[in-house]
Backbone as CSV, one residue per row, in Angstrom:
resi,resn,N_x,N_y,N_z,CA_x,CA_y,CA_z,C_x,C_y,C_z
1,UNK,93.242,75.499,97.680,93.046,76.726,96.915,92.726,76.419,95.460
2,UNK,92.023,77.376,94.988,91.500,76.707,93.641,92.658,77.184,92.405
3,UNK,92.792,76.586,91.496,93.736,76.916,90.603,93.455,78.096,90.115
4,UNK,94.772,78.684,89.457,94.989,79.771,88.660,94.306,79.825,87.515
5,UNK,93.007,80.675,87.321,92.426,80.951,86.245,93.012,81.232,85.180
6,UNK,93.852,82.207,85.408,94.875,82.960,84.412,96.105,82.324,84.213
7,UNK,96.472,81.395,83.486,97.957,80.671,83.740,98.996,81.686,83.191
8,UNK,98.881,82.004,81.450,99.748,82.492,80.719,99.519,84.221,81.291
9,UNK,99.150,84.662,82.217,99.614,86.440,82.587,100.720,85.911,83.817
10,UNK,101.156,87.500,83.584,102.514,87.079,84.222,101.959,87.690,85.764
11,UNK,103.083,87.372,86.601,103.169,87.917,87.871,102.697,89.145,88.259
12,UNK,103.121,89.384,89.744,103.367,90.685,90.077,104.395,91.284,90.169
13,UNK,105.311,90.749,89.724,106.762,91.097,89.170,106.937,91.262,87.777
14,UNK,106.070,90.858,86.852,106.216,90.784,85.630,106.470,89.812,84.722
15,UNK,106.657,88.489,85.949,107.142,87.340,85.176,106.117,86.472,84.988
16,UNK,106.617,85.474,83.934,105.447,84.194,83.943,105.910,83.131,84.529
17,UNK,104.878,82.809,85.711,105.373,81.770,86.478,104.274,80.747,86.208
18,UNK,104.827,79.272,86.962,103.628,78.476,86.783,102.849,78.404,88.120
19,UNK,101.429,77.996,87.765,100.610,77.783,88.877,101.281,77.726,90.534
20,UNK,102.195,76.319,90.132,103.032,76.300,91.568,104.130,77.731,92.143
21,UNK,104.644,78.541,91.089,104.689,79.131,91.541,104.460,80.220,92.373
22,UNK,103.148,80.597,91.693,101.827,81.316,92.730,101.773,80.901,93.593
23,UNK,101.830,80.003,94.328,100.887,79.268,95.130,101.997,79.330,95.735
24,UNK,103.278,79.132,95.469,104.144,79.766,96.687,104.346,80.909,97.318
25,UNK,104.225,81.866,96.163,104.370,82.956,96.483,103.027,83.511,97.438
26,UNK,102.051,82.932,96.743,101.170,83.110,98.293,100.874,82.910,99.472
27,UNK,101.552,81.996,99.266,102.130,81.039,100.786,102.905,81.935,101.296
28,UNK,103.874,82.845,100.819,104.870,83.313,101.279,104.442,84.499,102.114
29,UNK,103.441,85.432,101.080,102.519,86.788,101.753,102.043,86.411,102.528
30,UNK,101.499,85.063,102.713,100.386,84.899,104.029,101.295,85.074,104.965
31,UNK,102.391,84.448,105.427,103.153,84.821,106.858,102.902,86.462,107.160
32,UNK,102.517,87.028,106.804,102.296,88.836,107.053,101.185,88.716,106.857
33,UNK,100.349,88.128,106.624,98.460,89.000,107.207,98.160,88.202,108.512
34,UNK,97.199,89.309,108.874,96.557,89.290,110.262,95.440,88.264,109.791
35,UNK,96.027,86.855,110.098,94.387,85.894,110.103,94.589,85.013,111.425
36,UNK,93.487,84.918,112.035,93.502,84.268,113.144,92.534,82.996,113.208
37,UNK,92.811,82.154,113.700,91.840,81.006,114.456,90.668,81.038,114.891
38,UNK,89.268,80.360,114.771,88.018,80.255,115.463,87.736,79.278,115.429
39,UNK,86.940,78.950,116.550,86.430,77.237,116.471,86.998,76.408,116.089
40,UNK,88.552,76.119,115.856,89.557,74.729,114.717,89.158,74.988,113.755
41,UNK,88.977,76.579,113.213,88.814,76.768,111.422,89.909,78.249,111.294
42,UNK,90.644,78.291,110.080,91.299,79.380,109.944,90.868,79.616,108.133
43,UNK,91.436,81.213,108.245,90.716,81.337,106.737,91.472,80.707,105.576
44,UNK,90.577,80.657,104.278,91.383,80.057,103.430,91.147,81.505,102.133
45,UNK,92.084,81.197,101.649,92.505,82.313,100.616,92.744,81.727,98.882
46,UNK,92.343,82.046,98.288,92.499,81.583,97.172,94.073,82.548,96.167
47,UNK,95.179,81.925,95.772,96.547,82.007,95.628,96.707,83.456,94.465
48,UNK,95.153,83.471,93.962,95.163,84.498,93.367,94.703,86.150,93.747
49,UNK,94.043,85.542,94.784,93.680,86.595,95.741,94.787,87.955,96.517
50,UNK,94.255,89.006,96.432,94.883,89.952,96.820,94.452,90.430,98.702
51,UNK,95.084,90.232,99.306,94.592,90.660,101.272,95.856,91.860,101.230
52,UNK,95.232,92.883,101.649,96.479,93.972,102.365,96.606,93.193,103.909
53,UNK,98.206,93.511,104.504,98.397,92.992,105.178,98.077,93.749,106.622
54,UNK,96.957,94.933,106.262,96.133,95.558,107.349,94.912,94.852,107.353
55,UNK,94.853,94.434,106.991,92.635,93.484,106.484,93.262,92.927,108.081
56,UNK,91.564,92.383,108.722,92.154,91.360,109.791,90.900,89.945,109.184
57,UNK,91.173,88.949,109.197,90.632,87.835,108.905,90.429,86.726,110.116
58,UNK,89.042,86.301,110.485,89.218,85.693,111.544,88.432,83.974,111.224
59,UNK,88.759,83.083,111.694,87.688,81.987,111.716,87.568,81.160,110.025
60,UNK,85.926,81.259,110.167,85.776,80.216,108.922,85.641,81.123,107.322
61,UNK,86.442,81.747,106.818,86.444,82.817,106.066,86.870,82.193,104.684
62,UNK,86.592,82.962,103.424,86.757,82.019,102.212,86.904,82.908,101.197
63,UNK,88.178,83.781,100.790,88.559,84.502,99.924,88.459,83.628,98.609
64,UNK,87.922,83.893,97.467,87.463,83.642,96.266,89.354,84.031,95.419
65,UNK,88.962,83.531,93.942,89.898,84.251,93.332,90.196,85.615,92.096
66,UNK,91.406,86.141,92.815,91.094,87.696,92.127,90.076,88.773,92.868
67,UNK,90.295,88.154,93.929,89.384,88.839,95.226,90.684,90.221,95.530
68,UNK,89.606,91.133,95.931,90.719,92.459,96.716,90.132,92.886,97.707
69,UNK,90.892,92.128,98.438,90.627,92.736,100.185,91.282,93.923,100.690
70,UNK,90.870,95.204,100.952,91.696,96.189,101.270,91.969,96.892,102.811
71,UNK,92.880,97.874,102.791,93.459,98.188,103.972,92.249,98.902,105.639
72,UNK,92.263,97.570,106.478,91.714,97.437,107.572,89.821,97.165,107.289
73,UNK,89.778,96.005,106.581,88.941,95.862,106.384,89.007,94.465,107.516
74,UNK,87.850,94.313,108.024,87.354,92.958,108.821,86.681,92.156,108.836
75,UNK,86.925,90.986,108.226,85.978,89.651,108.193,86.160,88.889,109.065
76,UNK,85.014,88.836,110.334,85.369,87.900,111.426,84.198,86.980,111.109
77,UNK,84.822,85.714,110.722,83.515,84.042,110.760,83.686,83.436,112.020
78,UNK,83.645,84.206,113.308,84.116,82.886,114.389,83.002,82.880,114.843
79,UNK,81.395,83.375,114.538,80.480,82.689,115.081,79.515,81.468,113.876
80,UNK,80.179,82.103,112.769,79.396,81.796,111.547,80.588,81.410,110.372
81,UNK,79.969,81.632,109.132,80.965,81.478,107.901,80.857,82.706,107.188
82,UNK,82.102,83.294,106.541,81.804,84.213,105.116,82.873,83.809,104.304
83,UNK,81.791,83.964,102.556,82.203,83.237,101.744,82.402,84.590,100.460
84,UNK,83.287,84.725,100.025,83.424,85.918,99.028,84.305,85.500,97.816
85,UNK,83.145,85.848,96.859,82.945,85.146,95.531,83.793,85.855,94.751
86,UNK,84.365,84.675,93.994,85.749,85.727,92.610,85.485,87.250,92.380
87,UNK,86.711,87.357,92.209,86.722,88.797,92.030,85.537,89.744,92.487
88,UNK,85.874,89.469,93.194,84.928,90.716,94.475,85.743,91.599,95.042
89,UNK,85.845,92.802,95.038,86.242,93.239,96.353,85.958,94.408,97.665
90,UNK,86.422,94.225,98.537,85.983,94.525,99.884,87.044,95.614,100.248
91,UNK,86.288,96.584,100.121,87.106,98.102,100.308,87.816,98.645,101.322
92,UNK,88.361,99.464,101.702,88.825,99.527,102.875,87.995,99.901,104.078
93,UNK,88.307,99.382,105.580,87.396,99.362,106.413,86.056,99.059,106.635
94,UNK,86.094,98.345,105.473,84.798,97.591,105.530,84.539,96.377,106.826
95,UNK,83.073,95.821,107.046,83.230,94.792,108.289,82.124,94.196,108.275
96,UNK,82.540,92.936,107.783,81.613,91.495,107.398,81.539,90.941,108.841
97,UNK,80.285,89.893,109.376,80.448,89.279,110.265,79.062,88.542,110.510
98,UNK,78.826,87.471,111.050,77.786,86.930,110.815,77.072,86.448,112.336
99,UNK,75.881,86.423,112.905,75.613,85.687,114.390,75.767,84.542,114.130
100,UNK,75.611,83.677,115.196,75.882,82.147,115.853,75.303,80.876,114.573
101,UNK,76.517,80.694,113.786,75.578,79.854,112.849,75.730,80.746,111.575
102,UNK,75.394,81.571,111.610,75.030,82.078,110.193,75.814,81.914,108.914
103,UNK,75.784,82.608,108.310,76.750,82.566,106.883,76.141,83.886,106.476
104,UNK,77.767,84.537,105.874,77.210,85.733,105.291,77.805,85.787,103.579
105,UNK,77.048,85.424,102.630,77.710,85.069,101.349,77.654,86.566,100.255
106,UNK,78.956,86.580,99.645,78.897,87.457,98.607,79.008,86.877,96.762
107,UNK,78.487,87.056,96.107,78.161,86.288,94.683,79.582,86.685,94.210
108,UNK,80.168,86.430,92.870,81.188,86.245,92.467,80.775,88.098,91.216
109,UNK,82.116,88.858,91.185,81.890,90.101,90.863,81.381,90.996,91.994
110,UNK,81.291,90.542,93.029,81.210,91.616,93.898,81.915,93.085,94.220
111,UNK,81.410,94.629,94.882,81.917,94.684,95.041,81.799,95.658,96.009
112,UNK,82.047,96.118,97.699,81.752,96.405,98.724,82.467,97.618,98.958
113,UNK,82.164,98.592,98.885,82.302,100.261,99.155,82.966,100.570,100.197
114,UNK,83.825,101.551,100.445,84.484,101.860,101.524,83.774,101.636,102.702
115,UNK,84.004,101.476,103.812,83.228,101.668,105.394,82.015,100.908,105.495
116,UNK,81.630,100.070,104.531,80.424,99.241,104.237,80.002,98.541,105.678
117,UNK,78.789,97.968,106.275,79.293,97.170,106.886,78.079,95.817,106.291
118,UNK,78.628,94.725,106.450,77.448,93.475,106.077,77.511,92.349,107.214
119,UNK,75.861,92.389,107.586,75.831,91.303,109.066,74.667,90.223,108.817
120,UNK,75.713,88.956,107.834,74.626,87.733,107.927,73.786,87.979,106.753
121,UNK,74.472,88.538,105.356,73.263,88.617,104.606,73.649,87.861,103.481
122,UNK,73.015,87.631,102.470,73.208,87.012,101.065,73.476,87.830,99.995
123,UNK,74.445,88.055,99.302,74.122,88.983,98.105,74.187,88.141,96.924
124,UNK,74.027,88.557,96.090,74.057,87.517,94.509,75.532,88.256,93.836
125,UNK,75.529,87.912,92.292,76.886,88.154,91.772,76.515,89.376,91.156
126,UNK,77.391,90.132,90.690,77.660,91.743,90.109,76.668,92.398,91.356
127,UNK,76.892,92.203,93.036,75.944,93.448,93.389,77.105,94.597,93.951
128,UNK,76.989,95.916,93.808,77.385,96.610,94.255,76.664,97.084,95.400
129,UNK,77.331,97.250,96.825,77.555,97.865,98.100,77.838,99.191,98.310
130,UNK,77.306,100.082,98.389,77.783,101.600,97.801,78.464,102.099,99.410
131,UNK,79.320,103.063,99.096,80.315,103.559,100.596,79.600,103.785,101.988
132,UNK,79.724,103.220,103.267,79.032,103.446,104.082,77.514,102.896,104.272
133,UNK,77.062,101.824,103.239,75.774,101.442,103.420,76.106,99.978,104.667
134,UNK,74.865,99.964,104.818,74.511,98.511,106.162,73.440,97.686,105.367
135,UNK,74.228,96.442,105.272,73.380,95.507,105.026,73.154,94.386,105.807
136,UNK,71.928,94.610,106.643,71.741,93.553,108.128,71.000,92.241,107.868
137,UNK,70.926,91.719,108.767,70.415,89.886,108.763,69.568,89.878,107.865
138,UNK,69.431,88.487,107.225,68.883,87.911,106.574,68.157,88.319,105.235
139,UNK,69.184,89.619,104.831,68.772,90.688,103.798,69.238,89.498,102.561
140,UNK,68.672,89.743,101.598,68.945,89.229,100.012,69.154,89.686,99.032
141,UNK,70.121,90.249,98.585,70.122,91.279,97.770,70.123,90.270,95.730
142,UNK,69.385,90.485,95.395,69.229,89.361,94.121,70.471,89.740,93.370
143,UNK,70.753,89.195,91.847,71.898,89.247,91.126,71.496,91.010,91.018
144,UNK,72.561,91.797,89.894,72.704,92.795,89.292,72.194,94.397,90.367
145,UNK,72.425,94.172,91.566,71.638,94.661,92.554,72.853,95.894,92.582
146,UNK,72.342,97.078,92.922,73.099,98.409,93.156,72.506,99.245,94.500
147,UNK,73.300,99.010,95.563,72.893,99.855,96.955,73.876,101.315,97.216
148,UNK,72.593,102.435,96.984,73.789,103.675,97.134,74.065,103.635,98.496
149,UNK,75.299,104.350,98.062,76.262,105.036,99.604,75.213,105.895,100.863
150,UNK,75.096,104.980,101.993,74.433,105.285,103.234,73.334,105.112,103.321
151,UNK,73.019,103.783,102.843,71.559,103.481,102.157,71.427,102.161,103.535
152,UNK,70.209,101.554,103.900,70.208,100.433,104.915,69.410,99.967,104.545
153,UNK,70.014,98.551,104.220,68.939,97.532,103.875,68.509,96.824,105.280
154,UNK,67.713,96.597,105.860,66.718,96.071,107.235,66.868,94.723,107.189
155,UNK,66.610,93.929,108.057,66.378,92.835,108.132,65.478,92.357,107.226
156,UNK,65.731,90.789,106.559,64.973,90.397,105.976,64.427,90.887,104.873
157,UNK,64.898,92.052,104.095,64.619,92.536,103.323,65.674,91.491,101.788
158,UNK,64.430,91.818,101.218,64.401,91.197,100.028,64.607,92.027,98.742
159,UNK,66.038,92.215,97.819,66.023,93.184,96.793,65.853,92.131,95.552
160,UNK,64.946,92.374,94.377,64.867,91.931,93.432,66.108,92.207,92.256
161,UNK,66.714,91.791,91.899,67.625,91.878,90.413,67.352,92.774,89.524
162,UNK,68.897,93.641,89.461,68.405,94.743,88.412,67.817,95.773,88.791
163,UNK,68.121,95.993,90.123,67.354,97.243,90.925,67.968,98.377,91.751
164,UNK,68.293,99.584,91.700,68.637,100.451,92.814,67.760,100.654,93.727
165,UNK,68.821,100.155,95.110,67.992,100.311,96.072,68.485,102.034,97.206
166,UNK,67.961,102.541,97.472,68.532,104.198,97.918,67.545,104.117,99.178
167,UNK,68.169,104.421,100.530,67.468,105.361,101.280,68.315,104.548,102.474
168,UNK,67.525,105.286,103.794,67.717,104.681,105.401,66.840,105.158,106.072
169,UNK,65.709,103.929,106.119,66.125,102.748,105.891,65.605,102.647,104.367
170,UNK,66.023,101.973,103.103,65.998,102.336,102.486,64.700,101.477,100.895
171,UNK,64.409,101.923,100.019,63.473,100.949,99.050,64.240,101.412,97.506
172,UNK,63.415,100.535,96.522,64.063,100.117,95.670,63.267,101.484,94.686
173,UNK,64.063,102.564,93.839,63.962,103.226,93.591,63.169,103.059,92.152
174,UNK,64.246,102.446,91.091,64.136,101.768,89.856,64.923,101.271,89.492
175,UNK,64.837,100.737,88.173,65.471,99.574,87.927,66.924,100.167,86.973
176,UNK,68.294,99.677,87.097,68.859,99.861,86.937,69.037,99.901,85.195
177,UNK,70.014,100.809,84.340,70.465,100.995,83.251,71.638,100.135,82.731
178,UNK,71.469,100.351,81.523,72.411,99.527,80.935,73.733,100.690,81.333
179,UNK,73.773,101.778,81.261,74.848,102.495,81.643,75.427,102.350,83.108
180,UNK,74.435,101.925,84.017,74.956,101.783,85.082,75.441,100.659,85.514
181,UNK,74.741,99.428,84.803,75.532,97.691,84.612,77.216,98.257,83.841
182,UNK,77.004,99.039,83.148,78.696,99.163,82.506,79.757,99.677,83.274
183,UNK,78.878,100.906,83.863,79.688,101.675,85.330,79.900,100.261,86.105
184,UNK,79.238,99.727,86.771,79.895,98.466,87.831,80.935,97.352,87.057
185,UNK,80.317,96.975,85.857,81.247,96.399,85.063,82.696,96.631,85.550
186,UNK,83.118,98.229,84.786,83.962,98.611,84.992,85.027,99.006,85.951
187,UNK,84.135,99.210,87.357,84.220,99.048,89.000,85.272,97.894,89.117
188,UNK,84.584,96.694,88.557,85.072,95.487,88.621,86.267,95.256,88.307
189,UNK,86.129,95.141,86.946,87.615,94.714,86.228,88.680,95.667,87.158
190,UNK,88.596,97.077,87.616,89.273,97.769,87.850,90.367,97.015,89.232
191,UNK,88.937,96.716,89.827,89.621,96.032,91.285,90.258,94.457,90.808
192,UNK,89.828,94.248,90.227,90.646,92.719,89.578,91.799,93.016,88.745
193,UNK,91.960,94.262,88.422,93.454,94.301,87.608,94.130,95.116,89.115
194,UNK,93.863,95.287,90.124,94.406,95.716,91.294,94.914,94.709,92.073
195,UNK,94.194,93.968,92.252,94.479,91.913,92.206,95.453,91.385,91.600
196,UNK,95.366,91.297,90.647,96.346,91.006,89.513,97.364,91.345,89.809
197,UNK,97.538,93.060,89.947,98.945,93.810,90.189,99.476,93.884,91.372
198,UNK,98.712,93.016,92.776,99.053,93.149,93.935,99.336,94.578,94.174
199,UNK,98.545,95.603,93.965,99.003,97.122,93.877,98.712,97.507,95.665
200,UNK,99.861,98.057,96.260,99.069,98.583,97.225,99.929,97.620,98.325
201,UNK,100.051,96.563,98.373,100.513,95.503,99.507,101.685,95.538,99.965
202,UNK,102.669,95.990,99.440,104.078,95.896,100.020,104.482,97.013,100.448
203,UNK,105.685,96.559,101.652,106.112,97.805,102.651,107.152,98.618,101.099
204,UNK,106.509,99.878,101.718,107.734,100.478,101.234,108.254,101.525,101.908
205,UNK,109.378,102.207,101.905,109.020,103.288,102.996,108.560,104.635,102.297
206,UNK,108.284,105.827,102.869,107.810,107.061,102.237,109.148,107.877,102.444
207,UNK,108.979,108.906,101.272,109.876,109.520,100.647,109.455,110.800,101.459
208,UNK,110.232,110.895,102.199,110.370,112.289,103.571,111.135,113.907,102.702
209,UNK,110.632,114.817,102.786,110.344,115.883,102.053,110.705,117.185,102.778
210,UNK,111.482,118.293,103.266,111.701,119.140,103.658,112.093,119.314,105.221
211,UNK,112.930,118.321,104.780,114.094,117.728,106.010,114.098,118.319,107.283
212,UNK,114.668,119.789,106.952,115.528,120.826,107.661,114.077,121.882,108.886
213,UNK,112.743,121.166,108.137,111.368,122.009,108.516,111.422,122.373,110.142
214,UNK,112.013,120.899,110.454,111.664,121.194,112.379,112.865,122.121,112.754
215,UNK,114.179,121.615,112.588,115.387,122.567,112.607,115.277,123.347,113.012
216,UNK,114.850,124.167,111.926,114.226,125.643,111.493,113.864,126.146,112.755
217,UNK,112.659,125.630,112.603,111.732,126.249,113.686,112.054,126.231,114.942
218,UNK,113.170,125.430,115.941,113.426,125.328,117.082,112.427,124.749,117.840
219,UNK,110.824,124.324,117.418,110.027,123.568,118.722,109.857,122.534,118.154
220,UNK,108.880,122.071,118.788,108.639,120.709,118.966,107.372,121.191,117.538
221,UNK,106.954,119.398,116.669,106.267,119.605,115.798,104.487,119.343,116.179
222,UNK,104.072,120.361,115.731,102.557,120.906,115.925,101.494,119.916,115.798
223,UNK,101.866,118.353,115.601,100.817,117.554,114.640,101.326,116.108,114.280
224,UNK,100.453,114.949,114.297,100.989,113.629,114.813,101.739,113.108,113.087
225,UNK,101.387,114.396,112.182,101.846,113.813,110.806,103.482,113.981,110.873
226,UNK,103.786,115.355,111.368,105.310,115.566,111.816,105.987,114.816,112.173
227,UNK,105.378,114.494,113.396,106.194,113.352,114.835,106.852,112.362,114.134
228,UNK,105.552,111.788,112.871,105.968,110.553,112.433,106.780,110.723,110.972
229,UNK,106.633,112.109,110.656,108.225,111.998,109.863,109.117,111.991,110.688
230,UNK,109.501,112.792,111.735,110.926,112.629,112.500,111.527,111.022,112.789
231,UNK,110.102,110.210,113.196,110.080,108.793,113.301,110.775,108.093,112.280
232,UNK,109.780,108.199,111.472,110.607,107.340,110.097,111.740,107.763,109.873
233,UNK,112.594,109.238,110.193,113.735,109.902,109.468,114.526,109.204,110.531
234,UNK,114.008,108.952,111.554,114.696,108.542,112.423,115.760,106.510,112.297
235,UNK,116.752,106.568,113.515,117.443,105.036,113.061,115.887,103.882,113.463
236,UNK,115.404,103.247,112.580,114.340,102.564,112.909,114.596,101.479,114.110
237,UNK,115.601,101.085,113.957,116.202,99.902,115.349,115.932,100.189,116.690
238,UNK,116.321,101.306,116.910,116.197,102.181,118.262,114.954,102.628,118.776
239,UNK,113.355,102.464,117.460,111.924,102.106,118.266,111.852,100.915,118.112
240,UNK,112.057,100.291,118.253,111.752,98.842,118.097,112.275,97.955,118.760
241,UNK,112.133,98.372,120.088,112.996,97.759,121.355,112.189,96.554,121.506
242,UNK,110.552,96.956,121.449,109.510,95.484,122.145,109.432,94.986,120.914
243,UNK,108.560,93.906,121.431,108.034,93.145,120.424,106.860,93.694,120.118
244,UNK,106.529,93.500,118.264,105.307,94.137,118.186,103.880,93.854,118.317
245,UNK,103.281,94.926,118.022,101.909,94.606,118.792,101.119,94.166,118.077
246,UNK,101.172,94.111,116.542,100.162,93.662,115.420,101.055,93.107,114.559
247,UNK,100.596,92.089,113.420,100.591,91.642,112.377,101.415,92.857,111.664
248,UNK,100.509,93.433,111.173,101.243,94.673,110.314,102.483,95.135,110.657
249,UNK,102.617,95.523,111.646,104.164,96.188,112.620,105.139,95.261,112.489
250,UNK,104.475,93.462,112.401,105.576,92.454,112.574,106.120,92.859,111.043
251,UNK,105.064,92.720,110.206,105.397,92.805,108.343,106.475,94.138,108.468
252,UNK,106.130,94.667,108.681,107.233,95.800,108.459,108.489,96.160,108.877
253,UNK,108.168,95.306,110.023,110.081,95.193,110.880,110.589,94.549,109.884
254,UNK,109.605,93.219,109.702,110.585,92.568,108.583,110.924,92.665,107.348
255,UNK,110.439,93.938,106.375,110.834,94.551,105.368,111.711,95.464,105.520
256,UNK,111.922,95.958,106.655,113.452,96.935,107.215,114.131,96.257,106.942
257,UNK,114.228,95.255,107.862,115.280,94.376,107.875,115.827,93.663,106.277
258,UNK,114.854,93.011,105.978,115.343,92.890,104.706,115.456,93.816,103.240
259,UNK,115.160,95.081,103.270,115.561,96.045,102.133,116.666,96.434,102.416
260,UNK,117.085,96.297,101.355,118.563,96.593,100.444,119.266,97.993,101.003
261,UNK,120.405,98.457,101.845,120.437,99.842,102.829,119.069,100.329,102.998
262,UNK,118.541,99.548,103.900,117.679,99.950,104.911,117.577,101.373,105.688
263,UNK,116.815,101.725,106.435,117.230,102.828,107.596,117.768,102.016,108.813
């Protein structure tokens, strides 16, 4: 893992630790994410890097640092490689993946829009991925590149630097503003101080709100948001007879278990 850029900022606790201490502590989060094995390669993560412990990670995969990987996003390298460059990050439900061989690379400042999906392409550094766009094989997206939300870049398509590209399937509109290099700018840092703060990653439980609601009413509750307050209000030990079925479910038994009067 590559060293700590940032030595003298403190933790995600607030403290100042040294390098080695990071690097334990990331060691420590990894036992709770979903990363799996391909071909005798597993992913590697850089100690500064942020993964929710919903992301699933598969194969030959290469988290950068100050990277933010978010909740149920999927990078599977088990036919190929993906490589994602510092502080980038990859939004939620997003889904990287590459064919037999390939490599799918993201430049360093990246940063990939909700529901995105990218298959086997190249991007350069500062490109923005706008929500819901497809970026398919052997696409190139050059440095300073901006793709709006539900936009498809085609195969083999080639974006020049400094350009909005809009449509589906989609072409390069004009060339981007200095106001809109500041807007992504700012995109950026945002998700790298989200990194930083590990914001978002740890179990906690939710704060259950108008207790007495089902009581009341005498039936059964109308809607799967209910069920699963009664759930949570409920003794947590007593669902949790099997063993669980995901990564995530394992992380969270084991934050029951270990918070301070638990349920």
């Amino acid at each position: 893992m590559a060293q700590h850029p940032f030595p003298d900022e403190p933790d995600r606790n607030g403290r100042h630790v040294p390098v080695t201490g990071l690097l334990e502590q990331a060691r420590s989060r990894a036992l709770y994410l979903r990363t799996y094995a391909a071909n005798g390669r597993v992913p590697t993560i850089d100690a500064t890097a942020c993964v929710h412990p919903s992301a699933v990670l598969v194969g030959d995969v290469h988290v950068g640092p100050d990277c933010w990987i978010g909740p149920n996003a999927t990078l599977r390298a088990d036919q190929g490689r993906i490589v994602v460059g510092a502080r980038t990050s990859i939004q939620d439900n997003c889904v990287l993946h590459t064919g037999p061989d390939g490599t799918l690379s993201i430049g360093e400042d990246g940063q990939i829009g909700h529901g995105a999906m990218l298959h086997g392409c190249t991007l350069g550094p500062n490109v923005l991925v706008g929500m819901g766009a497809l970026v398919m094989d052997d696409a190139i997206l050059e440095t300073d590149v901006v793709v709006a939300a539900a936009a498809l870049v085609p195969c083999r398509t080639r974006v020049p630097g400094g350009m909005l590209f809009v449509g589906s399937p989609g072409k390069v509109v004009r060339p981007l503003t200095e106001a809109d290099l500041a807007s992504k700018r700012q995109c950026t840092q945002h998700y790298v101080a989200m990194a930083r703060g590990g914001v978002g990653i740890s179990w906690a439980p939710a704060q259950i709100v108008g207790a007495d609601s089902v009581s009341q009413r005498g039936e059964e509750p109308g809607s799967g948001i209910e069920l699963g307050a009664r759930i949570v209000g409920a003794d947590a030990d007593s669902h949790c007879g099997e063993e669980p079925a995901s990564g995530i479910e394992l992380g969270a038994r084991v934050a029951l278990q270990e918070s301070p009067g638990g349920a």
